[in-house]
Rosetta silent file (secondary structure, phi, psi, omega in degrees, C-alpha in Angstrom):
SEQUENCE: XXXXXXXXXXXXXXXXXXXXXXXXXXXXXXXXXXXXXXXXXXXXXXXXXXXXXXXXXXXXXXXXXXXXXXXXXXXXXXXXXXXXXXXXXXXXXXXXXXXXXXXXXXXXXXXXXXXXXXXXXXXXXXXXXXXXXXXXXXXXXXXXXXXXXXXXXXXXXXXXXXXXXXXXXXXXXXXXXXXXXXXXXXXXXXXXXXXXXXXXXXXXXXXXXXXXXXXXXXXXXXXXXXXXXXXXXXXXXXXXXXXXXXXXXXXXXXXXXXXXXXXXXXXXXXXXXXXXXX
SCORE:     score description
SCORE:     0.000 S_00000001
   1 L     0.000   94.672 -175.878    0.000    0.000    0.000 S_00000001
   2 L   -61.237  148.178  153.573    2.308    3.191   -1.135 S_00000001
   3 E  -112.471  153.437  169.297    2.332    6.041    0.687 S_00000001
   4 E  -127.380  141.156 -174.549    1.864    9.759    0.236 S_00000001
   5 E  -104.985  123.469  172.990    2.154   12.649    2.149 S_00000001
   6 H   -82.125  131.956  165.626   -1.263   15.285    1.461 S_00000001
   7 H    40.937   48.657  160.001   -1.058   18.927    1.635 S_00000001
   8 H    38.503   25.589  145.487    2.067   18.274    3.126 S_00000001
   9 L   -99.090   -6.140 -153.570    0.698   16.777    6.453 S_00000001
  10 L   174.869  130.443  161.437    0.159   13.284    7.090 S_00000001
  11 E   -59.836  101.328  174.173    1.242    9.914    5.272 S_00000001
  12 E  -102.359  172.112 -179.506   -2.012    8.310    3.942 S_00000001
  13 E  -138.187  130.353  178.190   -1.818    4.542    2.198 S_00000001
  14 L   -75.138   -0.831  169.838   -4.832    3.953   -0.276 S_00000001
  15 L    76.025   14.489 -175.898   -5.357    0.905    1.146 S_00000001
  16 L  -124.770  145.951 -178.846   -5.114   -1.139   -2.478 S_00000001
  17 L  -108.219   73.316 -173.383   -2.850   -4.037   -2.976 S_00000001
  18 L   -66.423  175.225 -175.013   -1.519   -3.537   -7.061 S_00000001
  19 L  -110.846  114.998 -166.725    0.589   -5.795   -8.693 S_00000001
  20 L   -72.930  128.016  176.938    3.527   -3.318   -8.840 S_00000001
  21 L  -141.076  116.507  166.117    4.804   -1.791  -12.383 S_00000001
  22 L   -74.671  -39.324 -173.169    7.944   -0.490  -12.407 S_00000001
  23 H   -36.581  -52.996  170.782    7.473   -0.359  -16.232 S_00000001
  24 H  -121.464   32.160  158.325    5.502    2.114  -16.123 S_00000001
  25 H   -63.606  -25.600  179.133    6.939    4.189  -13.490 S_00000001
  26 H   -51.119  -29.692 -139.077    9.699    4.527  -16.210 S_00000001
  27 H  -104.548  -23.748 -153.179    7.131    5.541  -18.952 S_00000001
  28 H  -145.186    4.356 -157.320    4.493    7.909  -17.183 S_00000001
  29 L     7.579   55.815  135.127    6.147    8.111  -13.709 S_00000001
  30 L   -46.753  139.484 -143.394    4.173    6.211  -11.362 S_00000001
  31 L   -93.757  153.463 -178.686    4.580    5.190   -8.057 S_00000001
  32 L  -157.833  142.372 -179.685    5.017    1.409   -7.499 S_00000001
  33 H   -16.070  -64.058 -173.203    5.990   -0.751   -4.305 S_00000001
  34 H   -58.741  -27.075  170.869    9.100   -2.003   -4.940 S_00000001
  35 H  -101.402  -15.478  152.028   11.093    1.096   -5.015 S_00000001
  36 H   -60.145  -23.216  176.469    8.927    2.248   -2.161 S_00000001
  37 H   -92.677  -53.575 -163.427   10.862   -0.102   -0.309 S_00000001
  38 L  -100.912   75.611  167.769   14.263   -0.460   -1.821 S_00000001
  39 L   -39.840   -0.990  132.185   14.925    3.158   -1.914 S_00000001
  40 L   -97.850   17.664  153.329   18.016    2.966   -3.447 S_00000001
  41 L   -87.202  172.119 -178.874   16.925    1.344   -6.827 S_00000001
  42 L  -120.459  178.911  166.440   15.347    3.185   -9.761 S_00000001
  43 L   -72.038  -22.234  170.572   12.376    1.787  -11.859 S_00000001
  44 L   -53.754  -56.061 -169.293   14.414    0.604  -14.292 S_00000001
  45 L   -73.096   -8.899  178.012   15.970   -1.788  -12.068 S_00000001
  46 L  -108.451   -3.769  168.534   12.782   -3.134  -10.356 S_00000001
  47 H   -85.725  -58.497 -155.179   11.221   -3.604  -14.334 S_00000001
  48 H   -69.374  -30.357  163.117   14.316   -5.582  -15.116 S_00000001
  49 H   -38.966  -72.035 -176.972   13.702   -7.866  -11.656 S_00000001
  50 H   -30.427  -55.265 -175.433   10.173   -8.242  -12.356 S_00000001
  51 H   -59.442  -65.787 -179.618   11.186   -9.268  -15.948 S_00000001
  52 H   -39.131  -48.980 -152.815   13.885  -11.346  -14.816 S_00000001
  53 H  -111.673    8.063  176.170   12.222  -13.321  -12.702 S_00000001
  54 L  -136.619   87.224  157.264    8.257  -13.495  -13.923 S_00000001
  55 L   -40.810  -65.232 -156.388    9.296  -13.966  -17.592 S_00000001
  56 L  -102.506   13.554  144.353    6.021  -14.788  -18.928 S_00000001
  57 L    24.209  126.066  146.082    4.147  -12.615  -16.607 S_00000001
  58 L  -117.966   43.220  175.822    0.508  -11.220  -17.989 S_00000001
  59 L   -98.317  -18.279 -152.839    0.635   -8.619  -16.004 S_00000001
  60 L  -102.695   -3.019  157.509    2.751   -6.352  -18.072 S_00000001
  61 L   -27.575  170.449  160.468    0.230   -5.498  -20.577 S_00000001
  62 L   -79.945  156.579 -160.402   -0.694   -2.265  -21.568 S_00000001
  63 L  -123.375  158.488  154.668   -2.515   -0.141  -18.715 S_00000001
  64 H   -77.195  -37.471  171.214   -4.865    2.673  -18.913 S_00000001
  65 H    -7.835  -67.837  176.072   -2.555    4.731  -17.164 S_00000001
  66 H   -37.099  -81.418  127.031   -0.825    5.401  -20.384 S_00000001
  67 H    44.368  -76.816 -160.553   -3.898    6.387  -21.703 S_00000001
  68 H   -83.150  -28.500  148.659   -4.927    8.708  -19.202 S_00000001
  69 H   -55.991  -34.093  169.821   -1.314   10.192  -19.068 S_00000001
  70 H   -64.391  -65.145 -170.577   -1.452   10.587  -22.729 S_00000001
  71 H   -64.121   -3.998  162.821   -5.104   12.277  -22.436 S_00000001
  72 H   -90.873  -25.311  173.696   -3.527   15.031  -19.825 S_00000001
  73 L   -69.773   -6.595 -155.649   -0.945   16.020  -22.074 S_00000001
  74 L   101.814  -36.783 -133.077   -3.579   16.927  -24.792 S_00000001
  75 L   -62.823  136.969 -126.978   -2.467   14.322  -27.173 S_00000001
  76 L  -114.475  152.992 -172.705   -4.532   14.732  -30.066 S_00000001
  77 L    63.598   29.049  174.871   -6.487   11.266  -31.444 S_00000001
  78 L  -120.164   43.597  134.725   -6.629    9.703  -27.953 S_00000001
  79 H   -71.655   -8.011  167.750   -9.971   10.049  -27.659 S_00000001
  80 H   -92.530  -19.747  137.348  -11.130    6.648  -29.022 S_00000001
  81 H   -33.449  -61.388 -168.242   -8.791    5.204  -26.537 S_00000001
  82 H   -73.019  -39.158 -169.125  -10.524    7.051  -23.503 S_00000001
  83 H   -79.189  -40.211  157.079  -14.030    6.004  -25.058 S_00000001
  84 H   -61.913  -17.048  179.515  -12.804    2.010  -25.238 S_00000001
  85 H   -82.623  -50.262 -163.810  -11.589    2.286  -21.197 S_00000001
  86 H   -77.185   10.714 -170.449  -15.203    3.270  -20.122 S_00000001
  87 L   -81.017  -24.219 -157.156  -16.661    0.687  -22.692 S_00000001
  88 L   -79.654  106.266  149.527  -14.630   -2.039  -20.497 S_00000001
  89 L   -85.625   26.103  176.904  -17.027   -3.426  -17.388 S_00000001
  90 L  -111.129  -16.545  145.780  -14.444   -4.953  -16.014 S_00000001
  91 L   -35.384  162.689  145.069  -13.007   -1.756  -14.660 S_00000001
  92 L   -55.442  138.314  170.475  -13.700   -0.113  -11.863 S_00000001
  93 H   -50.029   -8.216 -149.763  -16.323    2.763  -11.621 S_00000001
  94 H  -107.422  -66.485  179.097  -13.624    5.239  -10.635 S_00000001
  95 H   -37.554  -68.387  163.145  -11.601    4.235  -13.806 S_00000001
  96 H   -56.152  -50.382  160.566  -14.526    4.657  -16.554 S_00000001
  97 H   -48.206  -31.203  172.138  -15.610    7.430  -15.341 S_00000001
  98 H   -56.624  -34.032  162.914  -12.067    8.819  -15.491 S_00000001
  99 H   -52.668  -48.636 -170.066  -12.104    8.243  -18.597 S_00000001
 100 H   -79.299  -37.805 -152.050  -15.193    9.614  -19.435 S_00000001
 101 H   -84.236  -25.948  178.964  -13.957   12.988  -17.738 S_00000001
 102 H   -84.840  -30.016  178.093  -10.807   13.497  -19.961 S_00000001
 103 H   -68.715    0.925  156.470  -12.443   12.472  -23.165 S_00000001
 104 H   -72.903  -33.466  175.475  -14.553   15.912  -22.243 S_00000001
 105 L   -69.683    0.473 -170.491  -11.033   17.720  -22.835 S_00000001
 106 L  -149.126   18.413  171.380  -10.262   15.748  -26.080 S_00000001
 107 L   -85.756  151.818  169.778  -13.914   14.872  -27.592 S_00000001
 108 L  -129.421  174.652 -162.139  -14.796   16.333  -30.329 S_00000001
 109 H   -35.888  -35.364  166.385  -19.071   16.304  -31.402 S_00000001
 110 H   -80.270  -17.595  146.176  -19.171   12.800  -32.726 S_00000001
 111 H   -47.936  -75.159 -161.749  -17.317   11.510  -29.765 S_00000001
 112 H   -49.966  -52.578  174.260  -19.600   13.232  -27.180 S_00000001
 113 H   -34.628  -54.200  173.158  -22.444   11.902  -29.033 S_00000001
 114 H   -54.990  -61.742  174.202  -21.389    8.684  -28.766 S_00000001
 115 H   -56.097   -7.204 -171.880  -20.534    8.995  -25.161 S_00000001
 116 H   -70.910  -13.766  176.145  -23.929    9.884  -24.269 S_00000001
 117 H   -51.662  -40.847 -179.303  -24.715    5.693  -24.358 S_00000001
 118 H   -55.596  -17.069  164.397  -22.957    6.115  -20.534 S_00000001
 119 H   -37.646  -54.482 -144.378  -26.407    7.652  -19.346 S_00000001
 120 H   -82.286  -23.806 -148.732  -27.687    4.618  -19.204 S_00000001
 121 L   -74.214  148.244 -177.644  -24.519    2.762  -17.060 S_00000001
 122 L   -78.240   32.854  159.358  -25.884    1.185  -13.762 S_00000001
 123 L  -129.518  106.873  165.573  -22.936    3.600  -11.966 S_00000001
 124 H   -50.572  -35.748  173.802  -23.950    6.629  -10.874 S_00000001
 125 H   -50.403  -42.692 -156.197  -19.842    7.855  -10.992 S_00000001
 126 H  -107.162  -19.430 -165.795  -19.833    6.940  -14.777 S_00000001
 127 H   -66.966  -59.422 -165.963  -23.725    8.451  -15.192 S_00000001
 128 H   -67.240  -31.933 -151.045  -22.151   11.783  -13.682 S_00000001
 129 H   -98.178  -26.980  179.101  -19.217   11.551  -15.336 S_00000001
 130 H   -71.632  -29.154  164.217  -21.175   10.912  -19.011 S_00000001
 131 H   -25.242 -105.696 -167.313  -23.039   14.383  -18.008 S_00000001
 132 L   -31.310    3.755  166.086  -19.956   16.473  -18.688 S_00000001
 133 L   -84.727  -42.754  177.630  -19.059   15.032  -22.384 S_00000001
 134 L   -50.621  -14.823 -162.183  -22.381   16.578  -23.394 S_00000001
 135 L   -69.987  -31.910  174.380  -20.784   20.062  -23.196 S_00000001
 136 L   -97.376  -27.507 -160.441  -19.340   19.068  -26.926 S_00000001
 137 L   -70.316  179.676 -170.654  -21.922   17.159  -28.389 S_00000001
 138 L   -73.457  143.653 -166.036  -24.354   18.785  -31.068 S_00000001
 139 H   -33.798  -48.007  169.316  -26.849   21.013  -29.205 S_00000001
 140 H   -59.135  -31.351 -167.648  -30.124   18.462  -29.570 S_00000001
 141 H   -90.325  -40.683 -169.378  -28.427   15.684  -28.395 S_00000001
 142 H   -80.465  -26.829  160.854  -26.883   17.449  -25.728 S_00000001
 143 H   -53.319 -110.390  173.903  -30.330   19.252  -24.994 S_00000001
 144 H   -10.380  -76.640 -171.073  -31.971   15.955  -24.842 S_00000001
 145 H   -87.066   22.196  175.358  -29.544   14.163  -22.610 S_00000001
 146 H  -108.699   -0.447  167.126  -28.737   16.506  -19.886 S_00000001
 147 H   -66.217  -52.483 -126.747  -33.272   16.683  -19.667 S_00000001
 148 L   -88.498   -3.087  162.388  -33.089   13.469  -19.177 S_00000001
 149 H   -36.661  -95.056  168.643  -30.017   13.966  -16.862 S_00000001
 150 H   -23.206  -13.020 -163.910  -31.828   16.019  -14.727 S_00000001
 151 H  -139.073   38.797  177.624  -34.394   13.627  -13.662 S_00000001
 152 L   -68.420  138.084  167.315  -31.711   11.008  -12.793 S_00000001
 153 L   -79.408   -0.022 -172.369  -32.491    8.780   -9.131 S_00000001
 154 L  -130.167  102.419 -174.016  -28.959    9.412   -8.032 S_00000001
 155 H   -26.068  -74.147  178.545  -28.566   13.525   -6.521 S_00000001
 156 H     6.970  -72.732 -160.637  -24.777   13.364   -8.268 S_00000001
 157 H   -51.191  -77.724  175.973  -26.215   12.870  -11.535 S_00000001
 158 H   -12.972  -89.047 -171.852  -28.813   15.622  -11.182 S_00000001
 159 H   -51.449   -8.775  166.138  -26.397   18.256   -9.905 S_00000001
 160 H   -55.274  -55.427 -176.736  -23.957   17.111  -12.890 S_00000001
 161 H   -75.458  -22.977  166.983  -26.592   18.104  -15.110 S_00000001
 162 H   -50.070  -44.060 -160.267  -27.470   21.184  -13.445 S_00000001
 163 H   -95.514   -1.683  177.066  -24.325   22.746  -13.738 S_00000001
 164 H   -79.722  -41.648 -178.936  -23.779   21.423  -17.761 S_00000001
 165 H   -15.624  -64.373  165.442  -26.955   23.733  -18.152 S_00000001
 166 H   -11.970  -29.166 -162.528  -24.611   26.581  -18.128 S_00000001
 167 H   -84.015  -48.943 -179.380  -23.562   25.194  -21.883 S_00000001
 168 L   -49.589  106.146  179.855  -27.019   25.319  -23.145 S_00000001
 169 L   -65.105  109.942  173.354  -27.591   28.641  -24.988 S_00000001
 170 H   -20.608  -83.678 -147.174  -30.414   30.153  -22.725 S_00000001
 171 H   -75.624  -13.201 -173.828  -32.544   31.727  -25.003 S_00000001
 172 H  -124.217   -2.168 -178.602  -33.009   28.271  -27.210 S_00000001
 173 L  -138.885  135.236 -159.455  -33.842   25.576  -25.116 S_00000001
 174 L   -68.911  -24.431  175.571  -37.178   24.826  -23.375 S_00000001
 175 H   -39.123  -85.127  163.307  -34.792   22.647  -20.686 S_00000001
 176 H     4.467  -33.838  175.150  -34.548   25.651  -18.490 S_00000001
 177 H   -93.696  -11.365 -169.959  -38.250   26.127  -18.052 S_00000001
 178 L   -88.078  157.542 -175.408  -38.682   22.219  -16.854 S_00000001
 179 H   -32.782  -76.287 -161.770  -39.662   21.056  -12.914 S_00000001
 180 H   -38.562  -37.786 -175.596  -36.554   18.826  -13.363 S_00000001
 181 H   -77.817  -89.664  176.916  -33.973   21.733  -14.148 S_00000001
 182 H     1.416  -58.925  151.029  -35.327   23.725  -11.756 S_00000001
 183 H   -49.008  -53.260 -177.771  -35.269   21.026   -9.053 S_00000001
 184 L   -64.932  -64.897  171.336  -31.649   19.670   -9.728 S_00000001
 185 H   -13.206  -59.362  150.325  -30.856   23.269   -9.715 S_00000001
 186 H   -84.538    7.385 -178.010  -31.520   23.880   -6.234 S_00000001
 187 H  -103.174   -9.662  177.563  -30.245   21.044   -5.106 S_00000001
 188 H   -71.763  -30.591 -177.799  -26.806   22.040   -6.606 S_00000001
 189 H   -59.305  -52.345  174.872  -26.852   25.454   -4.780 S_00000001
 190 H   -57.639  -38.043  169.785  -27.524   23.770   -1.527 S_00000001
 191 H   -45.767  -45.872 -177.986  -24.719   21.231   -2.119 S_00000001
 192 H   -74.370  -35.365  163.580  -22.944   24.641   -2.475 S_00000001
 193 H   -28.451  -51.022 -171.320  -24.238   26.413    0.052 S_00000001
 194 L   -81.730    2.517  167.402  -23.373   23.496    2.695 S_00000001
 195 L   -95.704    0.207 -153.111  -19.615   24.418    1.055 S_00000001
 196 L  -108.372   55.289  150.643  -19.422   27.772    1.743 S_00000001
 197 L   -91.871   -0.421  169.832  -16.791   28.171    3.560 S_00000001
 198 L  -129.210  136.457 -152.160  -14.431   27.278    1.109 S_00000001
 199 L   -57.077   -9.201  161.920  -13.221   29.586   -1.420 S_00000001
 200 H   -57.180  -37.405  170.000  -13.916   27.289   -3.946 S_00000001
 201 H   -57.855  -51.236 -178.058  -17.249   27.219   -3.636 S_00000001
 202 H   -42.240  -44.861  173.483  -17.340   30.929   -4.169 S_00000001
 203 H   -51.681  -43.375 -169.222  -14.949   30.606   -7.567 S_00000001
 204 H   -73.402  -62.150  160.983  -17.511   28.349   -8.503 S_00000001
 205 H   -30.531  -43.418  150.592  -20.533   30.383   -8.002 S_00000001
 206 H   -91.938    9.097  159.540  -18.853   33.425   -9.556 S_00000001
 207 H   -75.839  -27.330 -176.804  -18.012   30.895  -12.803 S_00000001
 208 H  -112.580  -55.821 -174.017  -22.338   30.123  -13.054 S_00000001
 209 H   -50.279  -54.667 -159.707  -22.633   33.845  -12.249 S_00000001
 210 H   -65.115   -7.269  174.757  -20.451   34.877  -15.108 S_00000001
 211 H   -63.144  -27.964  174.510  -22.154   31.926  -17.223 S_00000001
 212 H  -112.319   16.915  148.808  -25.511   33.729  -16.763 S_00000001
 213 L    85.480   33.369 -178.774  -24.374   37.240  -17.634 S_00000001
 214 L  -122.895   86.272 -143.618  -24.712   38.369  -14.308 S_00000001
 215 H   -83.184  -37.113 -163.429  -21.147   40.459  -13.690 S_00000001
 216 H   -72.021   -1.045 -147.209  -22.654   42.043  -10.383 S_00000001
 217 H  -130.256  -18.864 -173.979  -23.220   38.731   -8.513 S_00000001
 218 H   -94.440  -36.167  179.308  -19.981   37.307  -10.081 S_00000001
 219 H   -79.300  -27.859  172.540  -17.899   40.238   -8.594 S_00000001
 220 H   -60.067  -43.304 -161.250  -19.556   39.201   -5.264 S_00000001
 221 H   -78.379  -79.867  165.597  -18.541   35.727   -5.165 S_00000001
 222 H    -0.678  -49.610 -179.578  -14.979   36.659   -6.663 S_00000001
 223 H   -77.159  -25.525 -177.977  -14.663   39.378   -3.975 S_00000001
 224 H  -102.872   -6.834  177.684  -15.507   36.682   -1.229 S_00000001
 225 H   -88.553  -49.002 -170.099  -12.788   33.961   -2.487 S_00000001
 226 H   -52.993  -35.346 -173.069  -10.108   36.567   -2.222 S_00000001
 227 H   -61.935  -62.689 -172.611  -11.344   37.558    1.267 S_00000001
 228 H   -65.325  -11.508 -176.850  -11.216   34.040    2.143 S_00000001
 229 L  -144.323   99.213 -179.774   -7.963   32.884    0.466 S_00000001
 230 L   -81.667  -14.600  167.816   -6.274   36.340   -0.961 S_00000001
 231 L   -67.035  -11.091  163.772   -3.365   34.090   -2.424 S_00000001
 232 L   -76.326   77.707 -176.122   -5.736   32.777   -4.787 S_00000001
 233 H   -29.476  -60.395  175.417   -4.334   34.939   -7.650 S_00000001
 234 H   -29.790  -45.347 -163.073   -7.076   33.432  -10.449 S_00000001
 235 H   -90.829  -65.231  168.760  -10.257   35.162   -8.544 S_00000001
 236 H   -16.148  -49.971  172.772   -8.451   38.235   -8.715 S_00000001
 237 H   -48.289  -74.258 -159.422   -7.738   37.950  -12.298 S_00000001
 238 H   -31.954  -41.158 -144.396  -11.728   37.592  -12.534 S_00000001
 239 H   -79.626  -73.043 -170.285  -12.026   40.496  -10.640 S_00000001
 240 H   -52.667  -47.303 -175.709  -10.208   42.787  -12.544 S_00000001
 241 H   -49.871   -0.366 -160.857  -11.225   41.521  -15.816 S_00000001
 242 H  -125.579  -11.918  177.977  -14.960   42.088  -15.190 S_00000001
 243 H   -88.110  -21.808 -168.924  -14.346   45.220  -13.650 S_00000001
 244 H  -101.525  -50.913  177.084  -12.550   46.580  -17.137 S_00000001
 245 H   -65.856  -25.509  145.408  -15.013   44.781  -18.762 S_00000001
 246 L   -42.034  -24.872 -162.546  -17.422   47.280  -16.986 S_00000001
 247 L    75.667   44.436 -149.870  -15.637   49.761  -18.065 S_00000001
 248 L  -110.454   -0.297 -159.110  -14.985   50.400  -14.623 S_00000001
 249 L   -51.695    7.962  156.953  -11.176   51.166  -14.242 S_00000001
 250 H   -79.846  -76.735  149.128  -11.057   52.873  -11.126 S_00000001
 251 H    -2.112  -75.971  176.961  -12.457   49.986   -9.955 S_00000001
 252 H   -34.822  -64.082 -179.942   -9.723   47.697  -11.833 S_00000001
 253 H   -89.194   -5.223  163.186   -7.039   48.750  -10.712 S_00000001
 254 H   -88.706   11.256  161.606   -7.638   49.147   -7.092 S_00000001
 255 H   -75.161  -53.435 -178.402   -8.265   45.401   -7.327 S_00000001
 256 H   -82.744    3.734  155.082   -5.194   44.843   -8.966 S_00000001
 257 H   -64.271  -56.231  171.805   -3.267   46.770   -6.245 S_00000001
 258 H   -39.401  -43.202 -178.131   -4.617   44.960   -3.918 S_00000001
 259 H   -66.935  -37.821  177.202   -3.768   41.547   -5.481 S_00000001
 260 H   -67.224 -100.965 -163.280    0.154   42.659   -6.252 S_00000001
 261 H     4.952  -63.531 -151.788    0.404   43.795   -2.554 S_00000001
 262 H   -77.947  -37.231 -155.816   -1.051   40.365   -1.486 S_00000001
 263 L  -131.891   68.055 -145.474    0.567   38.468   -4.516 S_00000001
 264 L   -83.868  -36.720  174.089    3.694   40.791   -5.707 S_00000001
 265 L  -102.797   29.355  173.502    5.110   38.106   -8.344 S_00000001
 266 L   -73.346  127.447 -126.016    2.441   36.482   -9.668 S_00000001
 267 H   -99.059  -31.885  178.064    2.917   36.259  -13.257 S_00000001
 268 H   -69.378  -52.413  172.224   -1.235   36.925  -14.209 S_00000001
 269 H   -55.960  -41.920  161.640   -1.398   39.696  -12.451 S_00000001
 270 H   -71.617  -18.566  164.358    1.644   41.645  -13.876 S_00000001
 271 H   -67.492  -36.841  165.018    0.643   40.835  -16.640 S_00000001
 272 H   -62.267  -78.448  139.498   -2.565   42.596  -16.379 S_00000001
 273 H    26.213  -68.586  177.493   -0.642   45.346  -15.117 S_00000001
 274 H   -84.026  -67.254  175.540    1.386   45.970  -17.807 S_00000001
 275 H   -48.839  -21.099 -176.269   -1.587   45.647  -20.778 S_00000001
 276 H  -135.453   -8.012  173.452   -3.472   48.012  -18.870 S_00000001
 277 H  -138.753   62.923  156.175   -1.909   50.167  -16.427 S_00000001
 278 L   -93.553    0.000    0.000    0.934   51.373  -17.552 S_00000001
């Protein structure tokens, strides 16, 4: 059971017993047992053991790991890859769904379309996770399954689809007026609500404000992440950027004093800085 130290407090052990690949800590640099222990070896040297001494091994296959290391880099055509890992039920729910969440960064419309079959999966994880693919597919389809989303038995799903709403050009789709959006809706705010004590929630909340065109309710929540974390540099950015897009630049720039004071090299912020108040 490897260990890790979180937020740089505590050792935790996931509590799973893998069949240890050095192989592909070389390739994608993953953690694996063996050098957890003998802490003076490399990965190399605990692939060529393995090898040495479990020849014919079938363990040594290809992994999704690669895969999902590939699909973080970008890497362009590994979406039909990502869409065969959730296809597999002999994964784990954690795993398909993982899958399903990076092919939203690398689908393009006939993918998501396709992925939308994952509504259906008797795992809520991969249900929730099939939501967020809809964001590319073409607008009816993506209409259609985030209704039907919405009316899901498992809360997850629901609030998944609530917040893909956001994608859905207002003004064009009758989802917005049904019980079911409406209902999932509120159940996402109260999920946020019962968060809000952490500036994330707020980032998030001014992210759906600026999604509905609402800058004065977006500078609220923005204005309450910085209070609560002022090293979070990003919700600054927002800050200024919505204040200039106000036209507001009195406004702008005593935000972005504030944030240099708080954050003096942060590279977003000088940058702002420099394009606009020099």
């Amino acid at each position: 059971m490897i260990e890790r130290t979180y937020m740089g407090i505590d050792g935790r052990r996931d509590h799973s017993f893998r069949i240890p690949r050095p192989d592909l800590s070389s390739k994608i640099g993953t953690p694996n047992a063996c050098t957890e222990c003998h802490l003076d070896k490399t990965a190399a040297w605990a692939a060529g053991e393995l090898e040495t001494r479990f020849p014919d091994s079938r363990h040594r296959g290809p992994h999704y790991g690669e895969i999902f290391a590939s699909a973080r880099k970008q890497t362009n055509g590994i979406g039909e890859d990502l869409l065969a890992i959730a296809n597999q039920d002999s994964y784990p729910a954690i795993v398909r769904a993982t899958a399903l969440d990076l092919l939203t960064r690398n689908a393009d419309p006939v993918l998501a379309e396709r992925a939308g079959v994952f509504l259906n999966d008797t795992d809520p994880l991969v249900r929730s996770a099939a939501v967020s693919t809809q964001r590319n597919a073409p607008y009816e389809t993506a209409a259609q399954n985030i209704l039907r989303a919405l009316e899901d038995p498992a809360k997850a799903v629901r609030i998944s689809a609530a917040r893909q709403l956001l994608n859905l050009p207002r003004g064009q789709s009758s989802v917005f007026a049904s019980d079911a959006a409406r209902s999932a809706t509120r159940e996402w705010q109260q999920s946020l609500a019962a968060k809000s004590d952490f500036p994330e929630t707020h980032m998030s909340l001014g992210g759906t404000a600026l999604a509905m065109r609402n800058p004065r309710a977006a500078i609220s929540a923005f204005e309450e992440v910085t209070a609560l974390d002022p090293q979070l540099a990003e919700a600054w950015v927002f800050l200024v950027r919505i204040h200039l897009a106000q036209q507001d630049l009195a406004a702008a720039e005593f935000a972005l004093q504030k944030a240099l004071i708080l954050n003096p090299e942060n590279e977003d912020l000088l940058a702002l800085k420099n394009q606009y108040f020099q």
